[in-house]
C-alpha positions in Angstrom: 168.4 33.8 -9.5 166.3 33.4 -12.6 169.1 32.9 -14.7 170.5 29.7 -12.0 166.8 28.1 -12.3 167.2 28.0 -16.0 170.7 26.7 -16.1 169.2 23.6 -13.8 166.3 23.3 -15.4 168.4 22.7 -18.9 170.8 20.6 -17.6 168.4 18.4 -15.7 166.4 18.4 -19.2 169.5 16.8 -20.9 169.4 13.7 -18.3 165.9 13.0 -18.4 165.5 13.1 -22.2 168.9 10.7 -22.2 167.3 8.3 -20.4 164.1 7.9 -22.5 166.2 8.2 -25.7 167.2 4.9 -24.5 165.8 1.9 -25.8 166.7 -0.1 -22.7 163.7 1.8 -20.6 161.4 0.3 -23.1 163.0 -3.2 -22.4 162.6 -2.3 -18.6 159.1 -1.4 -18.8 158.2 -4.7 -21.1 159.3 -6.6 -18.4 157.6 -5.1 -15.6 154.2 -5.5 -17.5 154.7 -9.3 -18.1 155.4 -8.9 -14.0 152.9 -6.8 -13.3 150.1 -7.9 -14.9 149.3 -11.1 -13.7 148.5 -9.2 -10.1 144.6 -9.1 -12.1 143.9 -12.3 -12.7 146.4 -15.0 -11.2 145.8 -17.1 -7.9 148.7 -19.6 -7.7 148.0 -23.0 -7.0 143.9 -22.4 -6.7 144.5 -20.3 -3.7 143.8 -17.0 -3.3 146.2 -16.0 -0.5 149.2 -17.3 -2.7 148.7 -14.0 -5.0 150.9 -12.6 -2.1 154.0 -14.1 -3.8 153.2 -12.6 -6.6 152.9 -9.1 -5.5 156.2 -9.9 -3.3 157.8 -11.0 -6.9 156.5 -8.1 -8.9 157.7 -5.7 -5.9 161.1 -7.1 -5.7 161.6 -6.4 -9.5 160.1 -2.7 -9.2 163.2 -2.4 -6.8 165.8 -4.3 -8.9 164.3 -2.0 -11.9 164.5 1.4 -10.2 167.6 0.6 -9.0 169.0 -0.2 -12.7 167.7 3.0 -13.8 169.1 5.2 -10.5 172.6 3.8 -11.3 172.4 3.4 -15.3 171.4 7.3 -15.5 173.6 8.4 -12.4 177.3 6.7 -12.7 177.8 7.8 -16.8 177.2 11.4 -16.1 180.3 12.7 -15.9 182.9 9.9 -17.8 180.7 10.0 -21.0 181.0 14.4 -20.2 184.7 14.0 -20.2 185.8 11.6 -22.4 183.8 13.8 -25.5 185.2 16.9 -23.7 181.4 18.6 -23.7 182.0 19.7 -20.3 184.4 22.8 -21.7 181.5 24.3 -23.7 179.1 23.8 -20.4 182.1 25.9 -18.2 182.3 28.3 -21.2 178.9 29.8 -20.8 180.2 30.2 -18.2 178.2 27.9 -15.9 179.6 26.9 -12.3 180.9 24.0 -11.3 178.5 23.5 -8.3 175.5 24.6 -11.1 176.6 21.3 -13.7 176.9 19.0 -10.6 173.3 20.2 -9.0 171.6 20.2 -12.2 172.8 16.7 -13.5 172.0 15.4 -10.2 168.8 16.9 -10.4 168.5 15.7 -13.9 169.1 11.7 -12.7 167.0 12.1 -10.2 163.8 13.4 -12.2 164.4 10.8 -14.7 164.8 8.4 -12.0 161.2 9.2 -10.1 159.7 9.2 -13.5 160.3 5.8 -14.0 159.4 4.6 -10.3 156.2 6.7 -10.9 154.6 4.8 -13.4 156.0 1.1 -11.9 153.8 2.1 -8.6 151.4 3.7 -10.6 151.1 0.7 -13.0 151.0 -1.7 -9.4 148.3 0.2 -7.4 146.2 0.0 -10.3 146.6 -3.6 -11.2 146.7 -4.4 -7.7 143.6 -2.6 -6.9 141.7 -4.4 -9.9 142.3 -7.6 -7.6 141.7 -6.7 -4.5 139.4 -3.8 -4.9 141.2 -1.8 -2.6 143.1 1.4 -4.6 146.4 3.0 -3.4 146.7 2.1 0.3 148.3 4.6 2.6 150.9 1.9 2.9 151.7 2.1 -0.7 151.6 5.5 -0.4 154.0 5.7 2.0 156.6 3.0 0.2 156.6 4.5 -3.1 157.5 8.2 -1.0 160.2 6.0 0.7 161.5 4.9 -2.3 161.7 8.0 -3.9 164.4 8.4 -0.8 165.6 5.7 -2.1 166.8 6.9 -5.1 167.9 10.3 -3.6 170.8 8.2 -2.4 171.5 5.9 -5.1 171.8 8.9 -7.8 173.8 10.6 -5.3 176.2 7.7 -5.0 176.6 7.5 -8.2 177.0 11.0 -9.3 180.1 10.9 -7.0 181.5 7.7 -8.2 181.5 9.1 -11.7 184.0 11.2 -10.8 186.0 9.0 -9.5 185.9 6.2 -11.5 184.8 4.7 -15.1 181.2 4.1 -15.2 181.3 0.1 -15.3 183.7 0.3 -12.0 181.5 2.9 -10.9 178.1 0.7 -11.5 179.8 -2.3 -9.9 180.4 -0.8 -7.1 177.4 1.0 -6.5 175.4 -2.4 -7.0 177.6 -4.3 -4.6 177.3 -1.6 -1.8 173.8 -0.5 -2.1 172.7 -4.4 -2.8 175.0 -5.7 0.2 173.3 -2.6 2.5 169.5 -4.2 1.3 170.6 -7.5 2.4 173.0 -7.2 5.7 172.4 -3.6 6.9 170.1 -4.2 10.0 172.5 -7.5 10.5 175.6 -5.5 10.7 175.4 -4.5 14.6 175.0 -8.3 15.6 178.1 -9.0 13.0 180.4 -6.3 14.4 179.3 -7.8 18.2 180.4 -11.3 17.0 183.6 -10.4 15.2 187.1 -9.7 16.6 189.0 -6.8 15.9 190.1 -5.8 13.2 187.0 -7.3 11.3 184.4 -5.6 13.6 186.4 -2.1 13.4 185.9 -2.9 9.3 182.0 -3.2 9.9 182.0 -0.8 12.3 182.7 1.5 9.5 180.4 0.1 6.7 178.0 0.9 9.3 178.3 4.7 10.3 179.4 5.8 7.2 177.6 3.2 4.4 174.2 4.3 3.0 171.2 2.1 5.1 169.1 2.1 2.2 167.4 -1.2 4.5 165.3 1.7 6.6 163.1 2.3 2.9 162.2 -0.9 2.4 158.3 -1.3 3.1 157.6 -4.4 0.7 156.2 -6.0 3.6 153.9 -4.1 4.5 152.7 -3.9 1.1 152.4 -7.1 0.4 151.0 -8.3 3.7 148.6 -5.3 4.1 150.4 -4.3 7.5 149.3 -0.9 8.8 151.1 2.3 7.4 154.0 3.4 9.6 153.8 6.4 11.3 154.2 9.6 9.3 156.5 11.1 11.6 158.8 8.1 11.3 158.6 8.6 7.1 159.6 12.0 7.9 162.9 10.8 9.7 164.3 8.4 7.0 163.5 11.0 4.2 165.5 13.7 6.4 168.2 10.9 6.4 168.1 10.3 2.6 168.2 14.3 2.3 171.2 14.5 5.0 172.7 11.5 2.8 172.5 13.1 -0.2 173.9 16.5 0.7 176.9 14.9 1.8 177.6 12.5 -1.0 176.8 15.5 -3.5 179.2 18.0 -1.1 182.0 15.6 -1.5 181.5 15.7 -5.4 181.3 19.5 -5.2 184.9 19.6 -3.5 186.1 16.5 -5.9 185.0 18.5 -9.3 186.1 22.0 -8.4 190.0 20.5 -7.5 190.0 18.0 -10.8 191.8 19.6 -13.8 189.7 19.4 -16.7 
């Protein structure tokens, strides 16, 4: 057992120090600040109330930013691991199959939450400097949804890496996860509207694609609405986890039949 913690704990090491090898996180969080800083000081147009935009702005791009990161660490896992043929020396050790797969999911993920740790960390203070009011259960709340978030994201593309290269693999990603922000609570009013064999089509985007709509609480955040309920939180995180298992099982039976 001690011997598996240390095997995950080394190979999760080796994604989060790629990511903040990176000089493209450094870009990432240059941006954010010219976002995020302005929350402060700035009133748009005179008015105080306008600020909202603002926050709603600086909120979407914590989103579009995690995202980037979720699917930049997640979908070159494995090609970059094959086409230099590292993975042998990893199998060598020898280390299982399911151990690699676990502890570079693992890996993505840490690096992942790092990142969206210091964007809401970086928010509630700059947002409480404004309105005198410091990390909100609300904000609370959507930076632990988020984390679910990503639990998905780098699950999804931890599979597709195995699959396919990791531009297809990040296009694809982007267009499903992005598409799922936009139309996923829409989709049971298109299917209604749509003859077959359109509807069966959504019909299966909508059972089987990731509603990563249900950890969205911008919202709330931005509109100081109440928290939601905690036992509610506690149902889309068990979905995220439920998610995640079986995105990560299907990569677990895809890497132990590829021939390496």
């Amino acid at each position: 057992m001690t011997m598996l913690l240390r095997q995950l704990a080394a190979l999760a090491s080796l994604s989060v120090l790629e990511l903040y090898r990176r000089k493209d996180l450094i870009v990432v969080f240059v941006l954010s600040a010219v976002i995020l800083l302005p929350l402060s000081v700035f009133r748009p147009f005179g008015v105080a109330g306008a600020s909202r935009y603002v926050s709603e702005l600086a909120l979407l791009l914590v989103w579009l930013f995690s995202l980037a990161i979720g699917l930049g660490v997640s979908t070159r896992l494995f090609p970059c691991e094959f086409d230099s043929r590292t993975v042998f020396p990893m199998l060598a050790k020898p280390v299982g199959r399911g151990v690699i797969l676990l502890g570079k999911y693992l890996g993505a993920l840490t690096a992942a939450l790092s990142a969206l740790l210091i964007f809401y960390l970086a928010y509630g203070l700059l947002a409480g400097l404004r309105q005198g009011v410091w990390f909100p259960v609300v904000l609370v709340q959507a930076f632990v949804l988020h984390a679910g978030f990503l639990c998905i994201v780098t699950a999804l593309g931890l599979t597709g890496s195995l699959f396919l290269t990791t531009s297809a693999n990040l296009t694809f990603c982007t267009l499903m996860v992005v598409g799922m922000l936009l139309f996923g609570q829409r989709l049971p009013v298109l299917m209604a509207e749509q003859p077959a064999p359109g509807s069966w089509v959504l019909a299966v985007f909508h059972w089987l694609g990731p509603h990563v709509e249900f950890f969205d609480l911008r919202q709330r955040v931005v509109h100081d609405w109440p928290p939601i309920r905690w036992g509610v939180c506690a149902a889309v995180l068990a979905y995220a986890g439920v998610y995640a298992a079986a995105c990560l099982a299907l990569a677990a039976c895809v890497f132990r039949r590829k021939r390496l």
